[in-house]
PALUM-745529 format. One line per field, with one value per residue: x, y, z of N, C-alpha, C, CB in turn; residue in three letters; residue number from 0. Coordinates in steps of 0.02 Angstrom, whole numbers. Glycine has a CB too. Layout:
<atoms>
n_x = [X ...]
n_y = [Y ...]
n_z = [Z ...]
ca_x = [X ...]
ca_y = [Y ...]
ca_z = [Z ...]
c_x = [X ...]
c_y = [Y ...]
c_z = [Z ...]
cb_x = [X ...]
cb_y = [Y ...]
cb_z = [Z ...]
rest = [ALA ...]
nr = [NUM ...]
</atoms>
This chain:
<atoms>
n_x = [1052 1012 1047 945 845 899 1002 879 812 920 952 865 841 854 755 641 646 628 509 434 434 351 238 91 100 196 94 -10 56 70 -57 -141 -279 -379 -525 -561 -461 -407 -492 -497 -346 -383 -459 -344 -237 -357 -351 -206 -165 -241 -183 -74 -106 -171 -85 31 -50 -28 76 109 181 319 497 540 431 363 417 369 235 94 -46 -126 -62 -153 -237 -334 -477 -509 -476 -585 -698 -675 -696 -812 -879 -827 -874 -995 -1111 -1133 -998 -900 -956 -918 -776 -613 -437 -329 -210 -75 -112 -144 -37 65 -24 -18 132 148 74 144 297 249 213 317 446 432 490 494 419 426 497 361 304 392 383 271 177 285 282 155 153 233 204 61 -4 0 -9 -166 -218 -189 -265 -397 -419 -374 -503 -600 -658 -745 -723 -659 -698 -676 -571 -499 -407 -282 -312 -221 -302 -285 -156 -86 32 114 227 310 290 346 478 481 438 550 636 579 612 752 767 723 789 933 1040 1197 1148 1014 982 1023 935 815 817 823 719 619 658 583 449 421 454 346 246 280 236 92 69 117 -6 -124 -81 -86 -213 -252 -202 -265 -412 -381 -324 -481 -567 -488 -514 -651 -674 -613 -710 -805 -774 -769 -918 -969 -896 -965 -1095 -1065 -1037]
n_y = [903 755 609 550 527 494 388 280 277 240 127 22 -1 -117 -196 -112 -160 -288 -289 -205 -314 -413 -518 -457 -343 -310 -349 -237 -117 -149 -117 -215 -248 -344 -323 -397 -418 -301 -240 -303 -273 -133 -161 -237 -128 -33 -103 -73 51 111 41 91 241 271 199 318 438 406 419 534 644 618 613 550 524 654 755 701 683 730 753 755 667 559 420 334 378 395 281 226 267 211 85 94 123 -14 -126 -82 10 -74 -95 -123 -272 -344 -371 -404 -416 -508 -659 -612 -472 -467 -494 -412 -291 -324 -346 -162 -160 -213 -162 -31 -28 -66 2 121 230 149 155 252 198 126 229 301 197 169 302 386 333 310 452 472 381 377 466 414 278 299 336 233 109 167 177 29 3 55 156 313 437 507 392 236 265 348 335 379 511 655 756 888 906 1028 1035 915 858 958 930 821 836 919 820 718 831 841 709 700 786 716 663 553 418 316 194 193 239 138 32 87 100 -48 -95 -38 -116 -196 -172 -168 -312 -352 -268 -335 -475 -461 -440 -545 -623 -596 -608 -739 -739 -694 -782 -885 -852 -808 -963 -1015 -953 -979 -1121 -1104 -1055 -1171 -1268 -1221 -1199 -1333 -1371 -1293 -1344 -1499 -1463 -1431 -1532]
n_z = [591 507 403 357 273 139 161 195 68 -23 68 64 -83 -136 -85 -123 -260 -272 -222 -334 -443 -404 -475 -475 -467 -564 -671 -639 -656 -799 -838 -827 -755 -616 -553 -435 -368 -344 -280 -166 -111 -86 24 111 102 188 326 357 345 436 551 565 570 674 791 737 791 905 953 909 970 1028 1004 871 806 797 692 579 576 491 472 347 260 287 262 289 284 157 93 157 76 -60 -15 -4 -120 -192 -107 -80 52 179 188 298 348 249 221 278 355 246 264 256 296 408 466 453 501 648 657 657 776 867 876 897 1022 1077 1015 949 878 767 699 573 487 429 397 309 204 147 150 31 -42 -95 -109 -218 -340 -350 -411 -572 -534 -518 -629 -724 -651 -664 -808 -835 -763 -811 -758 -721 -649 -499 -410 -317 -324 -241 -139 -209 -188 -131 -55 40 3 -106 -172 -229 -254 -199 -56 -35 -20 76 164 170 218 319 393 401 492 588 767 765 799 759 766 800 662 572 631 587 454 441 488 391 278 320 294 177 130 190 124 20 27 36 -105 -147 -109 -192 -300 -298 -304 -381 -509 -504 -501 -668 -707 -689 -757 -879 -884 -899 -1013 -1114 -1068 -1142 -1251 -1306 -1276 -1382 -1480 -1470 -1501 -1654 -1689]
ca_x = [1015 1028 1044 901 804 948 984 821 804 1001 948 821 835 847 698 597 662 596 420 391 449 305 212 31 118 195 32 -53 110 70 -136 -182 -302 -417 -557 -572 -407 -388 -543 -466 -283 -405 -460 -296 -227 -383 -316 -116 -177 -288 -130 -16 -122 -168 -3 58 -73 -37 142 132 221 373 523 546 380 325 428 353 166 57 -127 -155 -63 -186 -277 -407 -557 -516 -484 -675 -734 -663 -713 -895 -891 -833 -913 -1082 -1131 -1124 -938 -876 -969 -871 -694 -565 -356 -290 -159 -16 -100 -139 50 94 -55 26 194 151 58 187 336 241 213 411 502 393 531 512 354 446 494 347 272 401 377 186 189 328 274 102 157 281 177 -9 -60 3 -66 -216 -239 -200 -315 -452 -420 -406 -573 -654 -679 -739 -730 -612 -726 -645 -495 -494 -353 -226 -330 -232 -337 -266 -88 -80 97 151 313 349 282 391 530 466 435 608 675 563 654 806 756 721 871 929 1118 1210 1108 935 963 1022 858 746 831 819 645 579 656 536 391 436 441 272 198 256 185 25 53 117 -70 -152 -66 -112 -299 -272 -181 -317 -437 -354 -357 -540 -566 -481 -575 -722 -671 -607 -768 -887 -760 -793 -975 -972 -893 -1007 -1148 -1042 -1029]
ca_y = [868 711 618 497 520 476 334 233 257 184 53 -4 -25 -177 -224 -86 -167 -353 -290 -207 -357 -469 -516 -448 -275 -290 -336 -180 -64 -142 -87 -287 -251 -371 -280 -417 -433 -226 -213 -357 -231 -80 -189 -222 -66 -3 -103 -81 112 95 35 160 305 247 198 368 482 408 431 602 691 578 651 511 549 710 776 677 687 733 703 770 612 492 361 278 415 414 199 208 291 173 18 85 94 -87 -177 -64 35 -106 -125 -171 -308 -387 -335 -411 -426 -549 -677 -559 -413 -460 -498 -322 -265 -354 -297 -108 -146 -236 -90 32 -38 -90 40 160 260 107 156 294 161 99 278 322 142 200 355 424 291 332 516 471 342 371 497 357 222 301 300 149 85 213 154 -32 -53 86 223 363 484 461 328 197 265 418 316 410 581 697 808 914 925 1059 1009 830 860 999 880 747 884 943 767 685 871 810 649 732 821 667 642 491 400 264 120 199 246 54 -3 101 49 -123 -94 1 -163 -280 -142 -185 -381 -362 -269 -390 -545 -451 -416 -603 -668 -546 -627 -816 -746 -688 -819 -951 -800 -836 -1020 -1022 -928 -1032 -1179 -1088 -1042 -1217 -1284 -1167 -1206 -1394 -1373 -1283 -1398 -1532 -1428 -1416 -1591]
ca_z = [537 498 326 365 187 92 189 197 4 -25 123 28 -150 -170 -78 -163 -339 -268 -199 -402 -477 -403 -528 -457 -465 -633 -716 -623 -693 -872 -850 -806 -649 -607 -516 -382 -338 -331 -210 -86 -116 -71 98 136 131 240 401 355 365 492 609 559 576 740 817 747 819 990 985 889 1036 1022 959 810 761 785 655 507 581 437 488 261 231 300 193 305 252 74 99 181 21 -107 -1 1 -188 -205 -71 -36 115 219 197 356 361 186 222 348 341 225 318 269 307 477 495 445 560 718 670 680 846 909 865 923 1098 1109 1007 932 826 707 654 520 452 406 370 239 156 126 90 0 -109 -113 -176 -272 -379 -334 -502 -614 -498 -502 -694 -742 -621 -711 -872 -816 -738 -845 -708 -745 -602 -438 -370 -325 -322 -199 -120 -222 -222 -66 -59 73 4 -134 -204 -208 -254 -130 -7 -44 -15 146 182 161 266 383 403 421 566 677 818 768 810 694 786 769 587 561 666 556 365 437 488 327 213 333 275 103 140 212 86 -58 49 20 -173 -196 -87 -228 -374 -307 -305 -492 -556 -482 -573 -739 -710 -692 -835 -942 -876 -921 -1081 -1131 -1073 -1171 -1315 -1302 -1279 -1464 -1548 -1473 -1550 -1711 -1734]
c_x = [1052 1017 1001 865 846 946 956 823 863 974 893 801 807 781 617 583 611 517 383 403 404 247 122 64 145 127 -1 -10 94 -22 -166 -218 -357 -454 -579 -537 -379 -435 -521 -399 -311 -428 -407 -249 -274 -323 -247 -124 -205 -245 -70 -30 -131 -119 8 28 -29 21 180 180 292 428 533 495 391 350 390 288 130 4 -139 -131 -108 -238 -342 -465 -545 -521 -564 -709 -748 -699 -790 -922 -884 -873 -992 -1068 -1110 -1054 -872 -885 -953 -813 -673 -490 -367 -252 -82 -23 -124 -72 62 55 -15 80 193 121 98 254 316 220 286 452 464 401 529 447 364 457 435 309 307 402 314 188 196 303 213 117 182 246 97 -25 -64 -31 -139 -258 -229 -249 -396 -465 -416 -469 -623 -703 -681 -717 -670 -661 -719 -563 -459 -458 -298 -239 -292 -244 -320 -164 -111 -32 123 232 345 327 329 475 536 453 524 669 660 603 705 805 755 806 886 1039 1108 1169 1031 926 974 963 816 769 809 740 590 594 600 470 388 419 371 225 219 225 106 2 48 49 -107 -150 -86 -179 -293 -256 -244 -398 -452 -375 -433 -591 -551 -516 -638 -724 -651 -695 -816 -852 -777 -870 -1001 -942 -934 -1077 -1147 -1065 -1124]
c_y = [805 682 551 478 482 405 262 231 216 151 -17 -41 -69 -220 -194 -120 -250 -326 -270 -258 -428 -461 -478 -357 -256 -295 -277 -143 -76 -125 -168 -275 -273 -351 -298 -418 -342 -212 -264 -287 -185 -91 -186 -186 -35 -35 -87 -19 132 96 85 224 297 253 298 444 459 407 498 636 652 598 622 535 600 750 768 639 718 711 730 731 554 470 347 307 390 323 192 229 254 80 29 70 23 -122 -153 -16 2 -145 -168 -218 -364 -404 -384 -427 -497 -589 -643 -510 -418 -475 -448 -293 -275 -311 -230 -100 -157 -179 -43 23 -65 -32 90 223 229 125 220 254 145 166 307 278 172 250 391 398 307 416 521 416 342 406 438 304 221 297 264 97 125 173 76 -63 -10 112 284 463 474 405 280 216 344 398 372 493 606 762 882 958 953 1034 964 838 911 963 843 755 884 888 729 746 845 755 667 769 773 671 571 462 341 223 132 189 183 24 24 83 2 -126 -87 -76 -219 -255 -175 -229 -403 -352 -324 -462 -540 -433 -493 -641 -640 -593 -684 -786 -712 -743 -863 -920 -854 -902 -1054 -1016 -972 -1098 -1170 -1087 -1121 -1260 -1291 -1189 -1295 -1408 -1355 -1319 -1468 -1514 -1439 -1469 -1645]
c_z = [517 420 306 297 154 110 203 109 -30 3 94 -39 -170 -142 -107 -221 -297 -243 -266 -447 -474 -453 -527 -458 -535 -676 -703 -688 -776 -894 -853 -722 -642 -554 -470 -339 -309 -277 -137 -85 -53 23 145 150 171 315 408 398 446 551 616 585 634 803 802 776 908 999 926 911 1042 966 881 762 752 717 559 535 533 449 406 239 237 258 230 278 189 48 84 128 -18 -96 5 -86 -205 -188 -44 48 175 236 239 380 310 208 275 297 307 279 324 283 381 512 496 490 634 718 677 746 879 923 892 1007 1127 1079 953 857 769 691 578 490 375 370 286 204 118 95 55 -53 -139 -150 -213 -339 -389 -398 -558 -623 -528 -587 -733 -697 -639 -774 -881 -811 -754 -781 -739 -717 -560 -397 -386 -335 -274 -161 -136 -228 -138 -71 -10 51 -99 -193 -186 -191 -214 -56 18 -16 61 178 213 210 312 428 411 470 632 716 799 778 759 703 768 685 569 563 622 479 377 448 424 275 258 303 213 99 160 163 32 -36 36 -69 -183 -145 -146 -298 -365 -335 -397 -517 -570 -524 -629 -776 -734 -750 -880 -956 -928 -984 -1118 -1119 -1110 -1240 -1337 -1313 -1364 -1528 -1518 -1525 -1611 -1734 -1734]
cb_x = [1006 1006 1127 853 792 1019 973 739 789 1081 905 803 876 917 701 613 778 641 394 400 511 278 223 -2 170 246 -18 -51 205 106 -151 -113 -313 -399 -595 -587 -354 -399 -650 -419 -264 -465 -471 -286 -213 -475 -318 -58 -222 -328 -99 -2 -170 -172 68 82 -164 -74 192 94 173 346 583 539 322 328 482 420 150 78 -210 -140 -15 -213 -228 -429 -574 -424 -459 -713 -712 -580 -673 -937 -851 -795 -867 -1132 -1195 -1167 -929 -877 -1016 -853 -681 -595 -296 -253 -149 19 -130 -187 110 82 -123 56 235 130 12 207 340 184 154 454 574 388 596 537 279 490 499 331 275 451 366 136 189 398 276 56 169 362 201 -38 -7 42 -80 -221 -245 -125 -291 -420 -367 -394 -584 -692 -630 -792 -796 -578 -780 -678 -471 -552 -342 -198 -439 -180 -400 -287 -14 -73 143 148 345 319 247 395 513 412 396 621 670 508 658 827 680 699 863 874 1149 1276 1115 905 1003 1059 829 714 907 871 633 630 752 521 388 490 484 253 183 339 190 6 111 210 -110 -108 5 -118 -357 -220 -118 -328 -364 -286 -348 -551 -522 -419 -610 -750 -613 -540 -782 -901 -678 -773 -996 -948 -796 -1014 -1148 -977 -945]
cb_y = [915 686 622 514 594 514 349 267 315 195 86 27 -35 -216 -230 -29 -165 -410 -221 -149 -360 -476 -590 -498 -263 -331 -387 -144 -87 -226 -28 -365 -174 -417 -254 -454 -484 -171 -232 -489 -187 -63 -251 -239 -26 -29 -169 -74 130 25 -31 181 336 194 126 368 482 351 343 640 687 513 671 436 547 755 762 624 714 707 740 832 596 488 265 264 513 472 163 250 332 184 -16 173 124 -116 -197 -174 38 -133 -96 -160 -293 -347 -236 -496 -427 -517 -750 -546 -364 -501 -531 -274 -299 -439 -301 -70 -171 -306 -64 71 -93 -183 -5 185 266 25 185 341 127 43 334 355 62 222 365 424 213 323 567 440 288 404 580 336 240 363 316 112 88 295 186 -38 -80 30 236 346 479 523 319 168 265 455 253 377 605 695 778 861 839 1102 1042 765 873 1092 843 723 957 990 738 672 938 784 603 760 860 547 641 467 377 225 98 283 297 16 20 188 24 -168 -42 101 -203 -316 -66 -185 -402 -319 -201 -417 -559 -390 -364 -655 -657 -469 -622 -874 -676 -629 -854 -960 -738 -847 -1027 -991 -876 -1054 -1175 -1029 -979 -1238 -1267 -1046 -1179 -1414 -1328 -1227 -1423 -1538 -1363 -1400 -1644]
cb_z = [476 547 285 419 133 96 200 244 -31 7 215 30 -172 -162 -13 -177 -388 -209 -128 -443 -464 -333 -550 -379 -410 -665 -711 -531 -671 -908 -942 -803 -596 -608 -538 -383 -398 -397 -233 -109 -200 -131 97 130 88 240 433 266 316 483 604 487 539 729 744 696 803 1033 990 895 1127 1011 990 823 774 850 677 460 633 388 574 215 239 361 172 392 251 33 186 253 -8 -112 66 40 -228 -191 -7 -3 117 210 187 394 380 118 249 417 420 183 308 232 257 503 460 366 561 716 624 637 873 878 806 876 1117 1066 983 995 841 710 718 521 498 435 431 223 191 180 74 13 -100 -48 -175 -236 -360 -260 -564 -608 -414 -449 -724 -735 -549 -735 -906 -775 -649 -901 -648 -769 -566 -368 -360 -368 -416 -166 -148 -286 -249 -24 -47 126 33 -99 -203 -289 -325 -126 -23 -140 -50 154 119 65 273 371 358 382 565 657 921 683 901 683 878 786 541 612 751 569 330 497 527 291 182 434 275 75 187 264 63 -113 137 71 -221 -206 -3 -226 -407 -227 -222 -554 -537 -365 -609 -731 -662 -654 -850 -945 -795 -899 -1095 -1096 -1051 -1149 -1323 -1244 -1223 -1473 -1574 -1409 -1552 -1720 -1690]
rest = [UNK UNK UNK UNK UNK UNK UNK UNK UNK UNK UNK UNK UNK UNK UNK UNK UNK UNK UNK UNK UNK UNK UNK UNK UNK UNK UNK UNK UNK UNK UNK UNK UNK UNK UNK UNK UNK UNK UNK UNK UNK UNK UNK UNK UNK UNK UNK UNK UNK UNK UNK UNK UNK UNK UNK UNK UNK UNK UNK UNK UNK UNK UNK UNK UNK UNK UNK UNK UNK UNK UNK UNK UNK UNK UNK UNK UNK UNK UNK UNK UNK UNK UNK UNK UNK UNK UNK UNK UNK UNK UNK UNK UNK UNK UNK UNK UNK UNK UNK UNK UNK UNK UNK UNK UNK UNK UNK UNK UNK UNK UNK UNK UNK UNK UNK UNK UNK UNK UNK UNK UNK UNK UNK UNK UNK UNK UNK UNK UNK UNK UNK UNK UNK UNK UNK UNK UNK UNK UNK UNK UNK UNK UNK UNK UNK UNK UNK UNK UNK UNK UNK UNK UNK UNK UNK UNK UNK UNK UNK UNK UNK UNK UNK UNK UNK UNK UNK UNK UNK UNK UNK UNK UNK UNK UNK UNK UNK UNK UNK UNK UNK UNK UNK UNK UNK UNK UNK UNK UNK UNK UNK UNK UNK UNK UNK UNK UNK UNK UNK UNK UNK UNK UNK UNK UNK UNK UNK UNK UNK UNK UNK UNK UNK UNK UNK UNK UNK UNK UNK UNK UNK UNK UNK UNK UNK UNK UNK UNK UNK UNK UNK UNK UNK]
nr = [0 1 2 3 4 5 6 7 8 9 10 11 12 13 14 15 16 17 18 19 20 21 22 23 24 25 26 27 28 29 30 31 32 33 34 35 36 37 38 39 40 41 42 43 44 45 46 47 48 49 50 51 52 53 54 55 56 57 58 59 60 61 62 63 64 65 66 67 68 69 70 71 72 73 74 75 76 77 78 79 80 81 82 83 84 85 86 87 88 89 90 91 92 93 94 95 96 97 98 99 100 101 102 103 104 105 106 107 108 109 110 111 112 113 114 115 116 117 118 119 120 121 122 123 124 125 126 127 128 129 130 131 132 133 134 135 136 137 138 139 140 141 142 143 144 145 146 147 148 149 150 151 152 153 154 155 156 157 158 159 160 161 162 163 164 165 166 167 168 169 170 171 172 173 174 175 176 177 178 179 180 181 182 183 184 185 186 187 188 189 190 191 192 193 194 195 196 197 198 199 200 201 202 203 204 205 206 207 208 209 210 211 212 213 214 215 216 217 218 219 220 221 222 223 224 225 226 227 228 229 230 231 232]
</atoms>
């Protein structure tokens, strides 16, 4: 056994602490969620998922993987749910990758056709995080955009896993089970902080599209306030 869990979460820190510190992630964390900018999020996590789950079915059988295979963690159904609520029925025909999330797309195709072990990486970036933060997630994004049900947000519902937190357990043993030597476990920390780097390129494209939002808004509102005191006078 190896002491791989530990590890990646030390290896990391500090890029965990910079990906919640972008500002399109603190406003979520303080219940600011702009319900346009959360349904593009909900897109871009479809394809992130989409490549992950993918990649890791087809190199299930691989000793890196197989250990921390979980087909009750996967997102894409519960993704396809949330993106039908936003965008309609015809969702696939709205939707495509962002320009950072087709970078992060590439990079798990690319890894997993050269070195395949790096795809834990990107699995325990996702998500550990997703169980370790998703109930919370999931209501402040409720109470944000005035949901009343899980729709729209059956992202964070896993429905398959009973006990999060004995998951998370049996998860992180898992990870300790892979074979791994000093150089792999190096290769996959160093891997898991580019997961990190990836996803906050896709929080800080998120926060331009709010800020520019905001902007607009205020326009509008300066406008409409101008127009009333024309009236006034």
């Amino acid at each position: 056994m190896s002491n791989l869990a530990n590890q990646l979460r030390e290896g990391t820190t500090k890029a965990h602490s910079m990906a919640e510190n972008v500002s399109f992630v603190k406003s979520f964390l303080s219940g600011v969620v702009d319900k346009n900018s959360y349904k593009k999020l909900v897109a871009n996590l479809y394809f992130v998922y989409s490549a992950i789950e993918q990649e890791m079915a087809k190199h299930k059988s691989h000793s890196a993987i197989q250990p921390i295979y979980f087909p009750e963690l996967n997102r894409k159904k519960s993704l396809e749910k949330d993106l039908e609520f936003y965008y309609g029925n015809e969702w696939e025909k709205e939707v495509q990758p962002s320009p950072a999330t087709q970078v992060y797309v590439n990079r798990i195709h690319s890894i997993s056709a050269t070195q395949p072990e790096l795809l834990v990486a990107h699995a325990y970036t996702r998500y550990l995080g997703d169980l370790s933060g998703g109930q919370i997630l999931k209501k402040i994004a409720q109470s944000a955009m005035q949901l009343s049900t899980s729709e729209g947000v059956e992202f964070y519902n896993f429905r398959n896993i009973k006990d999060e937190k004995a998951f998370k357990n049996q998860y992180r043993s898992a990870l300790d089970a892979i074979p791994v030597d000093e150089k792999l476990t190096t290769e996959i920390i160093s891997e898991a902080n580019v997961s990190f780097n990836l996803n906050m390129k896709i929080f800080q494209e998120l926060n331009s599209s709010l800020i520019k939002i905001m902007i607009m808004l205020l326009l509008n509102t300066i406008g409409s306030f101008k127009g009333n005191k024309q009236i006034v006078k």
